[in-house]
N, CA, C and O of each residue as an XYZ file, in Angstrom:
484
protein
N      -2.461     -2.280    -11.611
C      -3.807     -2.567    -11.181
C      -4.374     -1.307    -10.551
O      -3.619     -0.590     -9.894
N      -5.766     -0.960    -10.720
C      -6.235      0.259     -9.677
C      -7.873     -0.236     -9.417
O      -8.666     -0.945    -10.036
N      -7.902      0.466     -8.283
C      -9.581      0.723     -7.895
C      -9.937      1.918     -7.581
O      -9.184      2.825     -7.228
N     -11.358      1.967     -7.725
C     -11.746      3.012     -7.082
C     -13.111      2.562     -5.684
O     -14.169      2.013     -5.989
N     -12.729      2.961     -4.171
C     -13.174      2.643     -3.297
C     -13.237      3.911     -2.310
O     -12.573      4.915     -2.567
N     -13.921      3.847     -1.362
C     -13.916      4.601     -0.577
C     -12.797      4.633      0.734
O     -12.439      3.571      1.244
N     -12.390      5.683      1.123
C     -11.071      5.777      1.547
C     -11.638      5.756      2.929
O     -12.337      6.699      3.298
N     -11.333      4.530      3.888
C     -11.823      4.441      5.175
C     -11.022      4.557      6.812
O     -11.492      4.963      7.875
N      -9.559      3.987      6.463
C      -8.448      5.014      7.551
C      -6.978      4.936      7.142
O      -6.247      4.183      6.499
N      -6.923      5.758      7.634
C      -5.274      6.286      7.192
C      -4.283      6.132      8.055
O      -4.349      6.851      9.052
N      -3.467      5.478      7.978
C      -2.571      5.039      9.664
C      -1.067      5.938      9.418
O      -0.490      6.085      8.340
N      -0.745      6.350     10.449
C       0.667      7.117     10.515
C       1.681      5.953      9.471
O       1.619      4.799      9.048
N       2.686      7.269      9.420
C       3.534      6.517      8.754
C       4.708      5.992      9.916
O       4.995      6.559     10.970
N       5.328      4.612      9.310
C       5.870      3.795     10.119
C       7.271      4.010     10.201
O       7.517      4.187      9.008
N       8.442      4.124     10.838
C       9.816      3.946     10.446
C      10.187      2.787     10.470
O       9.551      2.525     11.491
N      10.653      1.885     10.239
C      10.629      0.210      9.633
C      12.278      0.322     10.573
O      12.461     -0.016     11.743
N      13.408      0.962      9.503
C      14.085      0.758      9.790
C      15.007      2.212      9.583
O      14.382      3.190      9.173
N      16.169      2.328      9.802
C      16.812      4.440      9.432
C      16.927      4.042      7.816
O      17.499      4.986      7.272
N      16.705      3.328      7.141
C      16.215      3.789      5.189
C      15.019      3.399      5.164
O      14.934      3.573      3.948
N      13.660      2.892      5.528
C      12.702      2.046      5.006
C      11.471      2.670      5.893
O      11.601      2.804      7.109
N      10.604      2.938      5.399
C       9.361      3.891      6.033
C       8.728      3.434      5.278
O       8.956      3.366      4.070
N       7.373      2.844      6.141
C       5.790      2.473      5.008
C       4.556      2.899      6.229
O       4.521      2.750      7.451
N       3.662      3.456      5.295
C       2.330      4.080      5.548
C       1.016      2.879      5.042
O       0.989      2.518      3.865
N       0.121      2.412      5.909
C      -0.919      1.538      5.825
C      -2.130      2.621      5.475
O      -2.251      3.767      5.910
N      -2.794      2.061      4.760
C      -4.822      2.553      4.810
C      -5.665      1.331      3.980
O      -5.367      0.446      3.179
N      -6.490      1.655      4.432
C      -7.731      0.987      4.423
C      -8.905      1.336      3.939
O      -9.794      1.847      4.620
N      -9.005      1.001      2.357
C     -10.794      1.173      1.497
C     -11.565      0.297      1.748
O     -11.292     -0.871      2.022
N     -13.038      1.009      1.641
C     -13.990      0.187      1.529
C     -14.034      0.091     -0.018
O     -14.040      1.055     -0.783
N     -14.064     -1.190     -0.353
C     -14.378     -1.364     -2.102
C     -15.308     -2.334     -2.080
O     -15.157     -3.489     -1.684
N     -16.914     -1.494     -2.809
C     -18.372     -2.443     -2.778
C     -18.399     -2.675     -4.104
O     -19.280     -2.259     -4.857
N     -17.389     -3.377     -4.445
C     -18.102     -3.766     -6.037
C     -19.773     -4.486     -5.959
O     -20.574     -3.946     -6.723
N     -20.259     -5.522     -5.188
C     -21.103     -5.716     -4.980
C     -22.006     -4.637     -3.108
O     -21.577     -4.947     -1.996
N     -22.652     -4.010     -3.196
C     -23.188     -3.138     -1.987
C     -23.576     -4.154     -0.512
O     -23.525     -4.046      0.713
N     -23.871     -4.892     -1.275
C     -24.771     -5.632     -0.398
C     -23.209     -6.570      0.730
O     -23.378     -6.726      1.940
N     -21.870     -7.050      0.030
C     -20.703     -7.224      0.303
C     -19.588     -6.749      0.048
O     -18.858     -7.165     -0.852
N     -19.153     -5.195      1.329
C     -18.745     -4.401      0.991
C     -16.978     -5.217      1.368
O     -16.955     -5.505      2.565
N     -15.829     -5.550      0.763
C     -14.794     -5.574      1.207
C     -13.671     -4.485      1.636
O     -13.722     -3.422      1.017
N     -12.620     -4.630      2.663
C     -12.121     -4.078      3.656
C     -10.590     -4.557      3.051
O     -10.017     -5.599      3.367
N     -10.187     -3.738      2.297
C      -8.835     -3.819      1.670
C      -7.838     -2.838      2.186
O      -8.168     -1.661      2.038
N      -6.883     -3.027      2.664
C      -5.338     -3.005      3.270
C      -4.529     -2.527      2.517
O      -4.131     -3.584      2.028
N      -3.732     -1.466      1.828
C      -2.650     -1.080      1.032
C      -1.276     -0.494      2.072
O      -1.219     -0.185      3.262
N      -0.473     -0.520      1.193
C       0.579      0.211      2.028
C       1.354      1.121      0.826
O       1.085      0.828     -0.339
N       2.105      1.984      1.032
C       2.696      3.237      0.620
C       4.118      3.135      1.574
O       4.326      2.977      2.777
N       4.988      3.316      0.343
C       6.603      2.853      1.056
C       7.514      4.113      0.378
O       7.359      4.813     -0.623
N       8.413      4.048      1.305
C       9.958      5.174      0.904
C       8.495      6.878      0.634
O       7.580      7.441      1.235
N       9.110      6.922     -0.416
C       8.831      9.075     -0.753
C       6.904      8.683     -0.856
O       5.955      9.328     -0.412
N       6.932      7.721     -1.425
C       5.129      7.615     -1.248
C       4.331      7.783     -0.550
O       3.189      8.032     -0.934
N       4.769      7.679      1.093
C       4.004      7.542      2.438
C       3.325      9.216      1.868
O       2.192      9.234      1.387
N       3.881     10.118      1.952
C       2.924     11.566      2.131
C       2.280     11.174      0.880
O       3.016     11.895      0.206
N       1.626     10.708      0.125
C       0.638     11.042     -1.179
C      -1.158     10.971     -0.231
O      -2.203     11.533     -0.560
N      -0.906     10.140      0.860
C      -2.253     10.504      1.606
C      -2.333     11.580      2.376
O      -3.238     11.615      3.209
N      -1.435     12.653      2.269
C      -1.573     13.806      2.905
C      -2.786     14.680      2.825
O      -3.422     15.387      3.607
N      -2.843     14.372      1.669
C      -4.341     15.395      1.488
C      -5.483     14.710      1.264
O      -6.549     15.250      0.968
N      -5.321     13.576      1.386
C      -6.551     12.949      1.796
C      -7.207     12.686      2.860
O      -6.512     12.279      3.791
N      -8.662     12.806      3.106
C      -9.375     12.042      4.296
C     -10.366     11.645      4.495
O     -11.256     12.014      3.728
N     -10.759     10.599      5.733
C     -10.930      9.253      5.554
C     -12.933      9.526      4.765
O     -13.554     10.321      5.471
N     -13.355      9.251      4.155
C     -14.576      9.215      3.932
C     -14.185      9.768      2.422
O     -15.062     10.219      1.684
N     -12.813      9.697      2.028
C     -13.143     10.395      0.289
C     -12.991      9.322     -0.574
O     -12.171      8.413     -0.443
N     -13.987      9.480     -1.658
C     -13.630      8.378     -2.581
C     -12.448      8.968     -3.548
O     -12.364     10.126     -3.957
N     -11.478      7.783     -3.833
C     -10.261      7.696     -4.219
C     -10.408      6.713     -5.244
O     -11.296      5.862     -5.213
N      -8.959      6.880     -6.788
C      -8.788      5.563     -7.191
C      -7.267      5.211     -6.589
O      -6.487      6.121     -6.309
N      -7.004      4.143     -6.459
C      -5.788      3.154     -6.131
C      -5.121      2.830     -7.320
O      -5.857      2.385     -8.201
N      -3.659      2.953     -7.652
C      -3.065      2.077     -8.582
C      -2.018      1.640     -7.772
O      -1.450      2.265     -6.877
N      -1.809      0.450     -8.192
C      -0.959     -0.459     -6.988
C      -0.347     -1.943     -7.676
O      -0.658     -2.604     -8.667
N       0.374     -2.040     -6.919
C       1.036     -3.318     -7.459
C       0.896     -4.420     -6.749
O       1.181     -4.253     -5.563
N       0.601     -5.361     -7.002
C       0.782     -6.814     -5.941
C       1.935     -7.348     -5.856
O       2.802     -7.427     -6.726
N       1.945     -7.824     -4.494
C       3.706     -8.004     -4.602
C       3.346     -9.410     -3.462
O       2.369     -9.587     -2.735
N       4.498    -10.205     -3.668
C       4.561    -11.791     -2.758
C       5.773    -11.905     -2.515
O       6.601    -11.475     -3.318
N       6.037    -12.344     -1.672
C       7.099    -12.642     -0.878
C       7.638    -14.013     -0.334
O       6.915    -14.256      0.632
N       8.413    -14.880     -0.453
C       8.390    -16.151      0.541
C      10.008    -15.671      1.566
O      11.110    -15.152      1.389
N       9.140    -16.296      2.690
C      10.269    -16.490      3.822
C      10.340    -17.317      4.715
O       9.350    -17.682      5.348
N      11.611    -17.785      4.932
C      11.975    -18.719      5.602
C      12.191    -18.361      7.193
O      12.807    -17.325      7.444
N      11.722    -19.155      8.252
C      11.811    -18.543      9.454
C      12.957    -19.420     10.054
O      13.211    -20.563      9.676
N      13.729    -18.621     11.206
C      14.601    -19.437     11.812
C      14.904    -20.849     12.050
O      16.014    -21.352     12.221
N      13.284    -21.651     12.033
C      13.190    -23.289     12.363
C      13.354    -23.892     11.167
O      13.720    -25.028     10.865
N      12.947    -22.732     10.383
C      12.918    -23.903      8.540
C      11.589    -23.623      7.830
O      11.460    -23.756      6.613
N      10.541    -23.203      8.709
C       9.333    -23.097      8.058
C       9.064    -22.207      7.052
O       9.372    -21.020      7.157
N       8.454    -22.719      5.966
C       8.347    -21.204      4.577
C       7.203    -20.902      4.948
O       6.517    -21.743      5.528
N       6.665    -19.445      4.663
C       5.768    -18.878      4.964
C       5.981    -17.740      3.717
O       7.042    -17.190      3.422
N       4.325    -17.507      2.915
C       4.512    -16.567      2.137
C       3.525    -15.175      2.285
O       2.400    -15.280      2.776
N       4.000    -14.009      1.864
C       3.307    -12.883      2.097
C       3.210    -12.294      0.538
O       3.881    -12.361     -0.492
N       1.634    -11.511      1.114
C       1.251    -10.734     -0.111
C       1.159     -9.417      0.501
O       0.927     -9.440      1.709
N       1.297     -8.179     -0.088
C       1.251     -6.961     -0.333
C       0.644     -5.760     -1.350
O       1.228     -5.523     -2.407
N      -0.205     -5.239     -1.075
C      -0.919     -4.640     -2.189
C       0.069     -2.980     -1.946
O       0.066     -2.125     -1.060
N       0.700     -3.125     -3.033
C       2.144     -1.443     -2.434
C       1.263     -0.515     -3.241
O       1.497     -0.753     -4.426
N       0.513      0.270     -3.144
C       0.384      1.651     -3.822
C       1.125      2.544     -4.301
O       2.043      2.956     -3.591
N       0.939      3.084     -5.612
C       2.105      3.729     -5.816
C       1.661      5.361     -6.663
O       2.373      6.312     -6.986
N       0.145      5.106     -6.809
C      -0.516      6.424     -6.920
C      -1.976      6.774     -6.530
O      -2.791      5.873     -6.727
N      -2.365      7.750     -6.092
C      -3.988      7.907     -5.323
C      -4.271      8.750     -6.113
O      -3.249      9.429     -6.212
N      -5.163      9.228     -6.877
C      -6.687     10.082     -7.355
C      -7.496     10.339     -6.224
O      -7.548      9.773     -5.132
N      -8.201     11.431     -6.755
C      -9.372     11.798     -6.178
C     -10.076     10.990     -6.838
O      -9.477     10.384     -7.726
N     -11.360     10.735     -6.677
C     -12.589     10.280     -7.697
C     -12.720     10.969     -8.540
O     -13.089     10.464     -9.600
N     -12.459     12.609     -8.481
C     -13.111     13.516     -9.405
C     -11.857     14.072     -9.967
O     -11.701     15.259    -10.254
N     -10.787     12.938    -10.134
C      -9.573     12.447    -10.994
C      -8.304     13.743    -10.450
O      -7.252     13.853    -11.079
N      -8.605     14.608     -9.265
C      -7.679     15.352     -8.992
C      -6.297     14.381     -8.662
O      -6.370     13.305     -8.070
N      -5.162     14.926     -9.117
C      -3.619     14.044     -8.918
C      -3.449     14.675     -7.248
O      -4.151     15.434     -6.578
N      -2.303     14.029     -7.010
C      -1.473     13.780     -5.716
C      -0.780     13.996     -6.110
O      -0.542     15.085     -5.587
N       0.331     13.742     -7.131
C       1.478     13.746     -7.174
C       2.014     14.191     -8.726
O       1.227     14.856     -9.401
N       3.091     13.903     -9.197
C       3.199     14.425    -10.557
C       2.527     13.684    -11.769
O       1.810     12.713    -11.526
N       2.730     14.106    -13.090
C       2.071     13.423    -13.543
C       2.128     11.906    -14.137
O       3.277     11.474    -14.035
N       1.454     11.201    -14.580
C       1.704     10.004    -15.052
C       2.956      9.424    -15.505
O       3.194      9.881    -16.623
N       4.073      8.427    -15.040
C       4.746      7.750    -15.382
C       4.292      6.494    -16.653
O       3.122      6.112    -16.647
N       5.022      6.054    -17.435
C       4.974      5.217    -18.426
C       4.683      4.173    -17.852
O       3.720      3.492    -18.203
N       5.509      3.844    -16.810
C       5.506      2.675    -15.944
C       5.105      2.651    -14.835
O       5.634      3.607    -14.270
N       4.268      1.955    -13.933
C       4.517      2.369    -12.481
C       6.304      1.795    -11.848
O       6.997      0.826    -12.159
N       6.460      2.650    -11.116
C       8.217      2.342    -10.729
C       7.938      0.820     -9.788
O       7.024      0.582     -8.999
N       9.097     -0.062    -10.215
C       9.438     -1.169     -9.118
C       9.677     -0.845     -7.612
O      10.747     -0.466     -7.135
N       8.530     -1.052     -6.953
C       9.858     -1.139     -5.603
C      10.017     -2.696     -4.938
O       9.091     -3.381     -4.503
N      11.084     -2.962     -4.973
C      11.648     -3.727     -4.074
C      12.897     -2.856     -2.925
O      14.044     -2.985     -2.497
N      12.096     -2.243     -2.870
C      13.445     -1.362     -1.623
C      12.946     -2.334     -0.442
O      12.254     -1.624      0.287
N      12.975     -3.236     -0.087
C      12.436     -3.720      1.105
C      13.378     -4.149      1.948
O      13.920     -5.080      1.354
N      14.105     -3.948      3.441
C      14.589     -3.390      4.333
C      15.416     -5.387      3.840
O      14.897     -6.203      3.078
N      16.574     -5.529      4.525
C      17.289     -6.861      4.574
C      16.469     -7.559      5.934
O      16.185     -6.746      6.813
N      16.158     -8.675      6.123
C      15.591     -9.285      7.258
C      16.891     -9.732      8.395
O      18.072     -9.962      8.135
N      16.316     -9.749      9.469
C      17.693    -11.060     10.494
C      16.921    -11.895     10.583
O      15.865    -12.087      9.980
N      17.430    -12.444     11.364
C      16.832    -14.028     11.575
C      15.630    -14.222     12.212
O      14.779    -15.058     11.906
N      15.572    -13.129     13.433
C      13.894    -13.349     13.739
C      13.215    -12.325     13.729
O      12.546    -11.997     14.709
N      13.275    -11.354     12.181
C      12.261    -10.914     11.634
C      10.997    -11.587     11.101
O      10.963    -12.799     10.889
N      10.173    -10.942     10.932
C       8.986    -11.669      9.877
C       9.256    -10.011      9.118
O       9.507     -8.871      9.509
N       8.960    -10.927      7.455
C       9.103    -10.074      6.698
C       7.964     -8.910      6.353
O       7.964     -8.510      5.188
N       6.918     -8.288      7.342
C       6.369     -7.473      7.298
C       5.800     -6.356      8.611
O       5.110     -5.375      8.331
């Protein structure tokens, strides 16, 4: 999946856990102007630096994967999560970040093992 939106903040990258590091940002994407939406991605493992050379006011495209999750919490309750994982950024004016095009975008499920009173994000 990709968009192209305006690139609105860029949050440090996180250490999760000593293998698991993810980086958050935030586009504005106006497909309609008049209702601009406020979309959330994250960037995990070697990906976090691809917003290095970006900043916040540039228009960008997004290719990204949706990803869901269900988890069970200590009492029994299921609870499910969604994730929009990025896994490559453009400029608008199609400059790369990173190398060039893969066939595939790569799977990640590298996602850290939970304990018991984690929440899975």
């Amino acid at each position: 999946m990709e968009i192209k939106a305006k690139l609105l903040e860029i949050f440090e990258i996180q250490q999760i856990t000593d293998t698991f590091k993810k980086r958050e940002f935030v586009v504005e994407y106006a497909e309609n102007p008049n209702y601009p939406e406020f979309i959330k991605f994250e960037l995990i493992q070697d990906k976090c630096e691809l917003l290095d050379k970006f900043s916040s006011g540039q228009e960008v495209e997004v290719y990204f994967n949706l990803k869901g999750r269900k988890w069970t919490s200590p009492q029994g309750e299921i609870k499910y999560f969604n994730t929009l994982q990025a896994w490559r950024i453009l400029a608008a004016d199609g400059e790369q970040t990173e190398q060039p095009p893969m066939n595939e975008p790569p799977d990640f499920d590298e996602t850290p093992s939970l304990g018991d009173d984690d929440i899975p994000f």
